[in-house]
TIRO-2110 file (N, C-alpha, C; in Angstrom, 1 decimal):
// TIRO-2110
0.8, -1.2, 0.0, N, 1, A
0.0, 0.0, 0.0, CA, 1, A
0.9, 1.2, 0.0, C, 1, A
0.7, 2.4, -1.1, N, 2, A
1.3, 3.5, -0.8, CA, 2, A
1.3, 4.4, 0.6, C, 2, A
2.3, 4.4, 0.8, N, 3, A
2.2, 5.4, 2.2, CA, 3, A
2.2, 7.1, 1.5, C, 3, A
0.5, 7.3, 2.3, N, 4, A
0.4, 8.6, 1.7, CA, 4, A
0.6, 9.7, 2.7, C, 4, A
1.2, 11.3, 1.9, N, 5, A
1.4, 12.7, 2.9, CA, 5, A
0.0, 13.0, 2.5, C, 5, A
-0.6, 13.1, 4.0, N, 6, A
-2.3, 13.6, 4.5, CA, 6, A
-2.0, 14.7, 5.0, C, 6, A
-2.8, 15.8, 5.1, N, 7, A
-2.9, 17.3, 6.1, CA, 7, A
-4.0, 16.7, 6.6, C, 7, A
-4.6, 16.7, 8.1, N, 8, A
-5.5, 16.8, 8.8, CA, 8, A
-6.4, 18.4, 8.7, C, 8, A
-7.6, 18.3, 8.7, N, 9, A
-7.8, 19.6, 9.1, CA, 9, A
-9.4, 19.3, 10.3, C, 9, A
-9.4, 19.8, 11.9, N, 10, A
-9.8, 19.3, 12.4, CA, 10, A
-9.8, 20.4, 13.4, C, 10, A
-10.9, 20.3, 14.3, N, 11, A
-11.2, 21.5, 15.6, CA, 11, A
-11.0, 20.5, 16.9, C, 11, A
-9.9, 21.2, 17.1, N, 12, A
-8.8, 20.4, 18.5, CA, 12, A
-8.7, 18.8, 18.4, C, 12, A
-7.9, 17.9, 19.3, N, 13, A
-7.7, 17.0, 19.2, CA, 13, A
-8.9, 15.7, 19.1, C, 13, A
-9.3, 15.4, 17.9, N, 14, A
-10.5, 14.6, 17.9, CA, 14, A
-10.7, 13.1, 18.1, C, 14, A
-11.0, 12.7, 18.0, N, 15, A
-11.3, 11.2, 17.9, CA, 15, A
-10.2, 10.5, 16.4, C, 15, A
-10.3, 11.3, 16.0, N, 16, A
-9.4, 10.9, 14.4, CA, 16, A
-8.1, 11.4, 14.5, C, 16, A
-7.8, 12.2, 15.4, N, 17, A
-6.0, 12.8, 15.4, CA, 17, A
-5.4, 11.3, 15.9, C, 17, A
-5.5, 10.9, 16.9, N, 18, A
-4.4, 10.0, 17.2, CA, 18, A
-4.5, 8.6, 16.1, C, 18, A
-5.6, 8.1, 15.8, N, 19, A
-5.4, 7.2, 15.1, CA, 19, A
-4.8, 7.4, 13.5, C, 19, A
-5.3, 8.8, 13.0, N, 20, A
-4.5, 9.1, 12.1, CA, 20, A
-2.9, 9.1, 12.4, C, 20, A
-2.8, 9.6, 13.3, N, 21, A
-1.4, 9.7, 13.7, CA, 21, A
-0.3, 8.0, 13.5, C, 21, A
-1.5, 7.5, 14.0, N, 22, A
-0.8, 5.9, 14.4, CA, 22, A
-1.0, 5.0, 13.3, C, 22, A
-1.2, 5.8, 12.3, N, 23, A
-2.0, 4.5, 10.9, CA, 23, A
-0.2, 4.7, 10.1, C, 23, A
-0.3, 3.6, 9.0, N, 24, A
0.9, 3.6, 8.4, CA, 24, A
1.5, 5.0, 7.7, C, 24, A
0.5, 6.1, 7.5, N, 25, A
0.3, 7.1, 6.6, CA, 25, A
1.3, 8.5, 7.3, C, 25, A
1.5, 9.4, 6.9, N, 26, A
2.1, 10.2, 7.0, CA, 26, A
1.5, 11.6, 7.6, C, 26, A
1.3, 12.0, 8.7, N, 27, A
0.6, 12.9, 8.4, CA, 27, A
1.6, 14.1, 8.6, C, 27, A
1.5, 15.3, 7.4, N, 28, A
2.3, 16.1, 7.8, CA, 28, A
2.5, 17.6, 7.2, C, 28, A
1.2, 17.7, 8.2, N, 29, A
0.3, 18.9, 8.8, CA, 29, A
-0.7, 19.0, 9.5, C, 29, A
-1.3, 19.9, 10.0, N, 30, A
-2.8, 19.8, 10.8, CA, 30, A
-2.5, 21.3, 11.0, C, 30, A
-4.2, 21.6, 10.2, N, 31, A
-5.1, 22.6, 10.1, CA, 31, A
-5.8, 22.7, 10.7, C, 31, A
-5.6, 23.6, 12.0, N, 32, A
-7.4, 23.7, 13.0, CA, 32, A
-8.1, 24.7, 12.3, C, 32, A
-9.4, 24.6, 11.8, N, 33, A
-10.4, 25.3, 11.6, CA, 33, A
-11.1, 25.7, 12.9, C, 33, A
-10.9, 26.9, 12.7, N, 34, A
-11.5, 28.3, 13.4, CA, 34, A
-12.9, 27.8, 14.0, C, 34, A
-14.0, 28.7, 14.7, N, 35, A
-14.9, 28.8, 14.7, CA, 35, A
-15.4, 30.2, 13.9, C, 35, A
-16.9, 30.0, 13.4, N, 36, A
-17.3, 31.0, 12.5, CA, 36, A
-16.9, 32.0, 13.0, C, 36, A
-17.3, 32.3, 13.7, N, 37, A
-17.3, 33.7, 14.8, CA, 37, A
-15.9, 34.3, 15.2, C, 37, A
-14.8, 33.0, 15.2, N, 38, A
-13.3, 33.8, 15.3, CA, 38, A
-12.6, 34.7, 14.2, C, 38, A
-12.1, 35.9, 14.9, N, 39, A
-12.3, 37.2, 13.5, CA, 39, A
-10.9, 37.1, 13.6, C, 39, A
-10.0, 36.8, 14.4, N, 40, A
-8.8, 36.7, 14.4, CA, 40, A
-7.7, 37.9, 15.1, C, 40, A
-8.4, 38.3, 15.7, N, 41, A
-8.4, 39.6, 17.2, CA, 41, A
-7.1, 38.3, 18.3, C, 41, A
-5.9, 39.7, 18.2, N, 42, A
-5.1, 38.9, 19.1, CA, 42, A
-5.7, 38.3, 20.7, C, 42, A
-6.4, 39.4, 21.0, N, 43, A
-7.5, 39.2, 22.5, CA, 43, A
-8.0, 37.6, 22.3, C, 43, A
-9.0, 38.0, 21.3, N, 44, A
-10.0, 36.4, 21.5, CA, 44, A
-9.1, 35.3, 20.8, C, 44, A
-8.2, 35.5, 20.2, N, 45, A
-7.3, 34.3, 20.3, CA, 45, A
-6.6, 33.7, 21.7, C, 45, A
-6.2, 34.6, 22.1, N, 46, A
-5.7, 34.6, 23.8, CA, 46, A
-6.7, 33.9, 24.2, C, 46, A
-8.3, 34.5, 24.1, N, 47, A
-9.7, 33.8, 25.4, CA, 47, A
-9.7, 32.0, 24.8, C, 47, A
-9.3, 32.1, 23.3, N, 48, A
-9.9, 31.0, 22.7, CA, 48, A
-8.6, 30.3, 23.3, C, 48, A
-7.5, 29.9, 23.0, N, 49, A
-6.3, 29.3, 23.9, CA, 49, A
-6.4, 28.7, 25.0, C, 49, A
-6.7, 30.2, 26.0, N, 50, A
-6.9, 29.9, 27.9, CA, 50, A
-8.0, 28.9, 27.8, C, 50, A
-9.5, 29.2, 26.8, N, 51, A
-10.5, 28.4, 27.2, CA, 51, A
-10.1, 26.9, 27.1, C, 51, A
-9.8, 26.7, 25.9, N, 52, A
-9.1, 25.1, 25.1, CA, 52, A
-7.8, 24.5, 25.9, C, 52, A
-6.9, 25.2, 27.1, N, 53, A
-6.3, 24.6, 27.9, CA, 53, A
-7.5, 24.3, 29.3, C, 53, A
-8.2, 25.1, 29.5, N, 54, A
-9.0, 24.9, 30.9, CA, 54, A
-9.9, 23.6, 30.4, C, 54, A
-10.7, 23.8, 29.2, N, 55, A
-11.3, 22.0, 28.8, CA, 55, A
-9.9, 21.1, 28.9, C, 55, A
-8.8, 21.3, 28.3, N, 56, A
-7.9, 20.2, 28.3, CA, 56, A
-7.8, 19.6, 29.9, C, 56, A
-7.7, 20.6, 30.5, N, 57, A
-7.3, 20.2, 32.3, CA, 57, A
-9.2, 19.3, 32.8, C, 57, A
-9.7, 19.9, 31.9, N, 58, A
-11.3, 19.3, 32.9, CA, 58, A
-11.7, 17.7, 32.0, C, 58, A
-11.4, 17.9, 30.6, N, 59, A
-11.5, 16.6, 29.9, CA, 59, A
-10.2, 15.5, 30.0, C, 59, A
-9.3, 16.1, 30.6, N, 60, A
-8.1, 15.3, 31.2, CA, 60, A
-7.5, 14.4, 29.7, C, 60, A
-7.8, 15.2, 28.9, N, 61, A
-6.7, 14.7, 27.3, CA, 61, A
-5.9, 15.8, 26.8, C, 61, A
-5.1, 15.7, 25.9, N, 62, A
-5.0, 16.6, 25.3, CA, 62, A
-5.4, 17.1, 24.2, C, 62, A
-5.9, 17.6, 24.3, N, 63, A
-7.0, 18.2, 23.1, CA, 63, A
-6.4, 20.1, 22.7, C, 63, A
-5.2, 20.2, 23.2, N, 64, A
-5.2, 22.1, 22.7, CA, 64, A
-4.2, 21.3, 21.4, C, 64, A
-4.8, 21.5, 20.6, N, 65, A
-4.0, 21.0, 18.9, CA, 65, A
-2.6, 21.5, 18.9, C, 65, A
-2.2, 23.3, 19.0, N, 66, A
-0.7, 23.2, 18.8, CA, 66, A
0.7, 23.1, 19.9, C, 66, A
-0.3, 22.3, 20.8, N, 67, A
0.6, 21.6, 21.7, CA, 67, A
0.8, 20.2, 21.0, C, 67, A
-0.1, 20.0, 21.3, N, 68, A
-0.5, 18.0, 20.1, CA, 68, A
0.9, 18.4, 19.0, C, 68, A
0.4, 19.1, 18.0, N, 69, A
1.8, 19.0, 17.0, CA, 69, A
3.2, 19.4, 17.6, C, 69, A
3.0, 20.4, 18.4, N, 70, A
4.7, 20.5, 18.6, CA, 70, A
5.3, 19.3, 19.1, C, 70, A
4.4, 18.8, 19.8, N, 71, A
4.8, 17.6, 20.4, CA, 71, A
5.3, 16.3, 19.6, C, 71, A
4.7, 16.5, 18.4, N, 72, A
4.8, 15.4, 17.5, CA, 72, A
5.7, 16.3, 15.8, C, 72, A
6.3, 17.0, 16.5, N, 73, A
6.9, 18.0, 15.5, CA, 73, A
6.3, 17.9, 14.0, C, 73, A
5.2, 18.1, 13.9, N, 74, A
4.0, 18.2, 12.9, CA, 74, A
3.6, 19.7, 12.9, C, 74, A
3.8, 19.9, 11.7, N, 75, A
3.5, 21.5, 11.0, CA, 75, A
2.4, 21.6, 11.4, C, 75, A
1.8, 22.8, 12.1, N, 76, A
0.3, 23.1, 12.8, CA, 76, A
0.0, 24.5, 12.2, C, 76, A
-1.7, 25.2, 11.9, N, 77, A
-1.3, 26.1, 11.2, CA, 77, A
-3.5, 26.4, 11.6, C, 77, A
-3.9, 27.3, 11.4, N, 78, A
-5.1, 27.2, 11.4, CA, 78, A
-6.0, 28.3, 10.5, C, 78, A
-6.8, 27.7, 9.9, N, 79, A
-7.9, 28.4, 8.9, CA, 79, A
-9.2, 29.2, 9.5, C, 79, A
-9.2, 30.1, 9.4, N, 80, A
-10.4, 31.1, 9.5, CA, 80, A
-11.1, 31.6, 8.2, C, 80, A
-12.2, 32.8, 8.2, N, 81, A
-12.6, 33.0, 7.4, CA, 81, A
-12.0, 33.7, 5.9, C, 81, A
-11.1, 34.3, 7.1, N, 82, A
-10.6, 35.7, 6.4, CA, 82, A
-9.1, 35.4, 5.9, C, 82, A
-7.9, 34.1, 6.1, N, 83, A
-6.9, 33.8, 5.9, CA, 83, A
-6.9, 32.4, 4.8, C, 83, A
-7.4, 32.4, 3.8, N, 84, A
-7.7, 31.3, 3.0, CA, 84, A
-6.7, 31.5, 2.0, C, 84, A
-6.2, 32.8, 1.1, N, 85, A
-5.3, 32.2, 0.5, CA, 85, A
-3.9, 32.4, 1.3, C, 85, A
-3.5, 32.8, 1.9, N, 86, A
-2.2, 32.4, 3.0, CA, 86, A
-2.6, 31.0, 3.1, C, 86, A
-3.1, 30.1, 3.7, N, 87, A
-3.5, 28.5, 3.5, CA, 87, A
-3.1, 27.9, 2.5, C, 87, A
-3.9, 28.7, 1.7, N, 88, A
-3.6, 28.0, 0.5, CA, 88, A
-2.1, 27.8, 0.0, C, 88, A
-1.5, 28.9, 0.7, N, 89, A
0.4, 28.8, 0.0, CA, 89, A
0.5, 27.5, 1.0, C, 89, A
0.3, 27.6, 2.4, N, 90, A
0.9, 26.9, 3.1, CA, 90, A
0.6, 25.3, 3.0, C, 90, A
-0.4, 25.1, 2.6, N, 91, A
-0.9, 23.4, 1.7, CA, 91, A
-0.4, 23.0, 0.9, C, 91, A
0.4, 24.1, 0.1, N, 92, A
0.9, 23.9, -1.1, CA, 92, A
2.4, 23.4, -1.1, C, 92, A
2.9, 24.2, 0.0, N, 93, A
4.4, 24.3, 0.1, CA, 93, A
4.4, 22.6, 1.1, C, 93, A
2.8, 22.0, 1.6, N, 94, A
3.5, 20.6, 2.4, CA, 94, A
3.1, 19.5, 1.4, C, 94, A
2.9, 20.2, 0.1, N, 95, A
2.5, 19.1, -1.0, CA, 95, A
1.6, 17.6, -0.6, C, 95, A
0.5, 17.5, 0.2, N, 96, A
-0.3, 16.8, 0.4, CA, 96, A
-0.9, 15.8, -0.4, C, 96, A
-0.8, 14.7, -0.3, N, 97, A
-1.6, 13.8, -1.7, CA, 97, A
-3.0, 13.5, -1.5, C, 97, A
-3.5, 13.8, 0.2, N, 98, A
-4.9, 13.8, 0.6, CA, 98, A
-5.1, 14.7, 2.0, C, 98, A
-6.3, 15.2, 1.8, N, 99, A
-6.2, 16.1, 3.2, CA, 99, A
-7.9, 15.1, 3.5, C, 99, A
-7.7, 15.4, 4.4, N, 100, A
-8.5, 14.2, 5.7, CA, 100, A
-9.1, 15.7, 6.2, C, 100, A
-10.7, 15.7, 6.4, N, 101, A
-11.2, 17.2, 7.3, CA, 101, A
-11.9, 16.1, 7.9, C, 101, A
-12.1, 16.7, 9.3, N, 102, A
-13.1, 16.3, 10.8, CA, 102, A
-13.6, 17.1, 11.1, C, 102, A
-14.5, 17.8, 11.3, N, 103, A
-15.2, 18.8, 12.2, CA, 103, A
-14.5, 19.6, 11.9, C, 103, A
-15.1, 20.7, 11.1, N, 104, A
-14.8, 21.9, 10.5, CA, 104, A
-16.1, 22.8, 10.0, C, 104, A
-15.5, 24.2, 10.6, N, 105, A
-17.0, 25.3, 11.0, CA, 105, A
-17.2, 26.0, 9.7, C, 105, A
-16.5, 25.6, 8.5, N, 106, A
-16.1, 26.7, 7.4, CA, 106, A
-16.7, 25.5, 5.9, C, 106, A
-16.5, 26.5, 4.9, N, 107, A
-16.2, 25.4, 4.0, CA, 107, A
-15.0, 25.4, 3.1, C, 107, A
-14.4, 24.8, 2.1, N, 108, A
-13.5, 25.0, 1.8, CA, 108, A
-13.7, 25.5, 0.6, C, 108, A
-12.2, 26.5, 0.3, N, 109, A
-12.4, 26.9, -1.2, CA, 109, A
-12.1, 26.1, -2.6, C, 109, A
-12.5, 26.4, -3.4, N, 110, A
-11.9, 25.4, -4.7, CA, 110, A
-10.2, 25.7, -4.9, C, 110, A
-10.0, 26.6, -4.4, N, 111, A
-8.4, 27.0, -4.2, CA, 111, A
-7.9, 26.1, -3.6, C, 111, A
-8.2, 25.6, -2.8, N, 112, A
-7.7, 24.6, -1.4, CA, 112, A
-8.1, 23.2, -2.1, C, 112, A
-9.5, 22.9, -2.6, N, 113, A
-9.8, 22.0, -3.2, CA, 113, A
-8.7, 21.2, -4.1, C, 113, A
-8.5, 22.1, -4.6, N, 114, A
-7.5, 21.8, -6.2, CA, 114, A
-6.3, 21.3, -5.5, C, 114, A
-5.2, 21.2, -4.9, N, 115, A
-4.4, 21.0, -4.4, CA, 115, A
-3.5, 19.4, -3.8, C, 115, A
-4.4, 19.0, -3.6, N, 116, A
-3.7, 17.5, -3.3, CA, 116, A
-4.3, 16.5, -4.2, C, 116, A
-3.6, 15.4, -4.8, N, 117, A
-3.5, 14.9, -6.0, CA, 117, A
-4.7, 13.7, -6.1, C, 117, A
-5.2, 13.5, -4.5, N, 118, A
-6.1, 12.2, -4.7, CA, 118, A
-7.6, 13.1, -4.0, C, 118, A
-7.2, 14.4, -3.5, N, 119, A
-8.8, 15.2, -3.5, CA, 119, A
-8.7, 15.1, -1.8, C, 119, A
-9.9, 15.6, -1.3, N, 120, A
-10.1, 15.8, 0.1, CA, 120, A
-11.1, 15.1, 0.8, C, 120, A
-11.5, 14.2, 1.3, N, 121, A
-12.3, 13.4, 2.2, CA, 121, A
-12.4, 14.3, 3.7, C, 121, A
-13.9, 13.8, 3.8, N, 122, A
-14.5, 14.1, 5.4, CA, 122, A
-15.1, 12.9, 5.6, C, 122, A
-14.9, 13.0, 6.8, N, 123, A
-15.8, 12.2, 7.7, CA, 123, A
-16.9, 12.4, 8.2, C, 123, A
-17.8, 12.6, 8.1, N, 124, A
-19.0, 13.5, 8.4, CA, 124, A
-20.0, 12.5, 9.6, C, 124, A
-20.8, 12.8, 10.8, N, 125, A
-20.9, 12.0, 11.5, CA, 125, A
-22.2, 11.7, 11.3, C, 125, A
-22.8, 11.7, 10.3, N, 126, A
-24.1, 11.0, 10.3, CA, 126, A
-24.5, 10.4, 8.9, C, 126, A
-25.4, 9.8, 8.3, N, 127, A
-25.5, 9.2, 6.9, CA, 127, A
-26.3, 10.0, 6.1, C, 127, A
-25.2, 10.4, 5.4, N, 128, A
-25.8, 11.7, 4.5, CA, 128, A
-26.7, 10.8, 2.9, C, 128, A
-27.7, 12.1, 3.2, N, 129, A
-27.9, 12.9, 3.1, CA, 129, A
-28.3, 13.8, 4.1, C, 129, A
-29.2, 12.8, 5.3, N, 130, A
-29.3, 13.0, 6.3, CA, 130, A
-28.6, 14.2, 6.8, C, 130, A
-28.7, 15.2, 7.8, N, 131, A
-28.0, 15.9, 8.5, CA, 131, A
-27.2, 16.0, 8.0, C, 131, A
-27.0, 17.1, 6.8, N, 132, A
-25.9, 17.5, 6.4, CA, 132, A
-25.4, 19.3, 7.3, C, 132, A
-24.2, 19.1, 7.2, N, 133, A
-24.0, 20.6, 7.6, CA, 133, A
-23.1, 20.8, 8.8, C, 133, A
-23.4, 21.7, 9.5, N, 134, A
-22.8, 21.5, 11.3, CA, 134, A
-24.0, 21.1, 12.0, C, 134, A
-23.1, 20.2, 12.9, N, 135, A
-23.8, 20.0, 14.8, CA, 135, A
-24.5, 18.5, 14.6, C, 135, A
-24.1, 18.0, 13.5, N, 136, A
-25.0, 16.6, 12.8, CA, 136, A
-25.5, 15.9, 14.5, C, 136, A
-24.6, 15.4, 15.1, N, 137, A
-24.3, 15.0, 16.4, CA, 137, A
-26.0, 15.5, 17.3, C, 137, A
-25.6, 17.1, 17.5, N, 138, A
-26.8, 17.7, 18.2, CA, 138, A
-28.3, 17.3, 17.1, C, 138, A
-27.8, 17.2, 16.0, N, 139, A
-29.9, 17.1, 15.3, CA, 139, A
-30.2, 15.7, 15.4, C, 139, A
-29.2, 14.9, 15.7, N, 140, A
-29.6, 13.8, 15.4, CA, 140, A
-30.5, 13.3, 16.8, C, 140, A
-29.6, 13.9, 17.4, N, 141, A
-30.0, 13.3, 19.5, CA, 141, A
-31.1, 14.0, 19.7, C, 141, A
-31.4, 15.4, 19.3, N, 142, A
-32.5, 16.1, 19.2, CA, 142, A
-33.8, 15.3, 18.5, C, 142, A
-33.8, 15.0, 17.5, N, 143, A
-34.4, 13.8, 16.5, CA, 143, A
-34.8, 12.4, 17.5, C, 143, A
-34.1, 12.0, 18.0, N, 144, A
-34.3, 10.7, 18.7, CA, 144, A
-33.7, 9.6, 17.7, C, 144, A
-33.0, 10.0, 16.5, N, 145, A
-32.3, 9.1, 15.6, CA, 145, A
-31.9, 7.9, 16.4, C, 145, A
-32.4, 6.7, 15.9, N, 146, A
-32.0, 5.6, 16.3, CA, 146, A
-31.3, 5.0, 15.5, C, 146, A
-31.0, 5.0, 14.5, N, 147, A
-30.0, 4.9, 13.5, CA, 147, A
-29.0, 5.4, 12.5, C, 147, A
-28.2, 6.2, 13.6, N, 148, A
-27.8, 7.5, 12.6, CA, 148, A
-26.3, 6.7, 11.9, C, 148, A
-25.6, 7.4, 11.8, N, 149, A
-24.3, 6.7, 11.0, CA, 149, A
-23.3, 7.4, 10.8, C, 149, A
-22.1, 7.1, 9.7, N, 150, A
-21.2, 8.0, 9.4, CA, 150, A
-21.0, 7.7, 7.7, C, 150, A
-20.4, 8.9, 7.6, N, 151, A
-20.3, 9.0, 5.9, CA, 151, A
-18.7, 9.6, 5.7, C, 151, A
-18.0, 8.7, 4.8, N, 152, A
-17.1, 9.5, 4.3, CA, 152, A
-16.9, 9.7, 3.2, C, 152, A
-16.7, 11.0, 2.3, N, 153, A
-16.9, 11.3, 1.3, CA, 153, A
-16.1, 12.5, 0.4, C, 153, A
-16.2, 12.8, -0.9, N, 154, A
-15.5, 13.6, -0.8, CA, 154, A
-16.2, 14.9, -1.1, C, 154, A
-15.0, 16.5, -0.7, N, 155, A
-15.3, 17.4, -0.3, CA, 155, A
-15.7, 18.1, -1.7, C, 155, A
-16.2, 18.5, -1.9, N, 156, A
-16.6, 19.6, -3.2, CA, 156, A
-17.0, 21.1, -2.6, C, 156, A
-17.5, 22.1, -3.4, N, 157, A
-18.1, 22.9, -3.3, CA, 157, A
-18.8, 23.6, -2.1, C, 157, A
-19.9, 22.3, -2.1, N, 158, A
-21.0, 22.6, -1.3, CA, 158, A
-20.7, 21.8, -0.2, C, 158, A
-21.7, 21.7, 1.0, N, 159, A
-21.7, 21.3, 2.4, CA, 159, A
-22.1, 20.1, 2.6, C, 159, A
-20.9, 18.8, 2.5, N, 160, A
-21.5, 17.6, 2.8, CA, 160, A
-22.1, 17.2, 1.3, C, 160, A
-22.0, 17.8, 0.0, N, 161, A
-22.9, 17.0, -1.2, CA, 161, A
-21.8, 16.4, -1.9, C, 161, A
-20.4, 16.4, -1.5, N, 162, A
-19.5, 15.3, -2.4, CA, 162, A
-19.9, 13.9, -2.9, C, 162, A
-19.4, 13.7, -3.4, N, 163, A
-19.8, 11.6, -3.8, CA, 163, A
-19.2, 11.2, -2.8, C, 163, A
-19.9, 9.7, -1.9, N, 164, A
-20.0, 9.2, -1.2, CA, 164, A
-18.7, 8.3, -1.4, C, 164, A
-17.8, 8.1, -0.2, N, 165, A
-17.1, 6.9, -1.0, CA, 165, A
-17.7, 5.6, 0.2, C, 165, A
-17.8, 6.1, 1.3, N, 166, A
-18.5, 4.8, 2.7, CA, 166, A
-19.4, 5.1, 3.7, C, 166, A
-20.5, 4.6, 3.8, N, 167, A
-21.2, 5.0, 4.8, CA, 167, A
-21.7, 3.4, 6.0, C, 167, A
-21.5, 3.7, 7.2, N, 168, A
-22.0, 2.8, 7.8, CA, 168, A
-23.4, 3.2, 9.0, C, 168, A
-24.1, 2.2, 9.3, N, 169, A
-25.3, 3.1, 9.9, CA, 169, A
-25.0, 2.2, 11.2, C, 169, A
-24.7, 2.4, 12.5, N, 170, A
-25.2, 2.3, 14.3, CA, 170, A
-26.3, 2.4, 14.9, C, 170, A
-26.6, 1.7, 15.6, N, 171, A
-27.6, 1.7, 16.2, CA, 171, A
-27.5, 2.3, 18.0, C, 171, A
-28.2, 3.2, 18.1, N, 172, A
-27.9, 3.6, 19.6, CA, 172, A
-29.1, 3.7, 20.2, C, 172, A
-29.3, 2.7, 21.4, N, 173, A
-30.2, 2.6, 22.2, CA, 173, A
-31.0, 3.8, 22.9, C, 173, A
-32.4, 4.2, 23.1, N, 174, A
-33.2, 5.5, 23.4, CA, 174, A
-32.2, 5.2, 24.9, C, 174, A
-31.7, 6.9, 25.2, N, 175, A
-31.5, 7.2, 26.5, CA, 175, A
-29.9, 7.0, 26.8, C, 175, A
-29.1, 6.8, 25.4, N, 176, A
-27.7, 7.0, 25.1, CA, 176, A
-27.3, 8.4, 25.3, C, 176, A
-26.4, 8.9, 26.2, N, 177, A
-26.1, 10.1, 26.6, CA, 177, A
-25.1, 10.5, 25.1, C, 177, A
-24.9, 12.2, 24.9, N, 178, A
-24.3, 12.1, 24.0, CA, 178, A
-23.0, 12.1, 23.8, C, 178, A
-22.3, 12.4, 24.6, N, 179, A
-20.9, 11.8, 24.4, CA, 179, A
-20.7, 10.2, 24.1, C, 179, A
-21.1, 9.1, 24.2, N, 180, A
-21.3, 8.0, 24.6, CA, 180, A
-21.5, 7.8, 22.9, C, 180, A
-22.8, 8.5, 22.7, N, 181, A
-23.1, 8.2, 21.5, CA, 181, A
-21.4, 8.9, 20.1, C, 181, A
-20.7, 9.4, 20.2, N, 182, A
-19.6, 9.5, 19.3, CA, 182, A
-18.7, 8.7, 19.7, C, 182, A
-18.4, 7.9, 20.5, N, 183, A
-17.6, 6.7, 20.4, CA, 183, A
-18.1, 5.9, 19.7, C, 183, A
END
């Protein structure tokens, strides 16, 4: 199997960083996507930091992302609304053959699109077409979905409408708390 160079792009340390990490594959970069709302004000970068170390100490992992890379001396770098072609150089210059997105509050540009040679896959946490979009997680538990699932697919244009390349559907019992339910 070719051992492929992946860019992660992902909001703090997820469920997918360490196993990506640990798979035969290369990963070498990771993009935290912003939240909408982050305007990129040195202040609320500071609040957003302090807050993402005080979860790290209460969720007892590590989850503040550009600790996670320095630690693993892996290029860290993060996307907002307003810094997309700067990204764009920086994707370019780690020549990527696939970028892997997880939970991301944006969408991507065809600038960014265009750039790695086998395209971009998400993981998206429910069976799309189903709940496409953000917070899949919150509509589905809201819903009482008893059978929600995961889809991975690739990224285009639009939100969650790429071609499908896998989807699998779970079954979660009424009265599954929701953390419980993303394991």
């Amino acid at each position: 199997m070719e051992k492929l160079k992946i860019l992660l792009i992902t909001q703090g340390v997820s469920r997918l960083v360490r196993p990506l990490f640990e798979s035969e594959h290369q990963v070498i970069g990771v993009l935290e996507s912003m939240s909408r709302d982050f305007d990129g004000s040195k202040n609320k970068s500071i609040l957003v930091r302090f807050l993402k170390k005080i979860y790290s100490a209460v969720k007892r992992q590590d989850v503040f992302l550009p600790d996670f890379c320095r630690k693993k001396n892996i290029p860290y770098n993060f996307i907002w609304k307003k810094n997309s072609k700067e990204i764009a150089g920086w994707i370019e210059s780690l020549n990527p053959d696939l970028i892997v997105v997880f939970s991301m509050s944006q969408l991507l540009k065809d600038d960014i699109l265009k750039i790695p040679r086998l395209g971009v896959i998400n993981l998206h946490p429910s069976f799309l077409p189903s709940y496409r979009g953000a917070n899949p997680d919150f509509w589905q538990y809201y819903d009482m979905e008893m059978n929600p699932g995961a889809t991975v697919h690739y990224v285009n244009s639009g939100e969650d409408t790429g071609d499908i390349i896998y989807q699998e559907r779970v079954h979660i019992p009424l009265g599954t708390k929701s953390p419980a339910r993303l394991d």
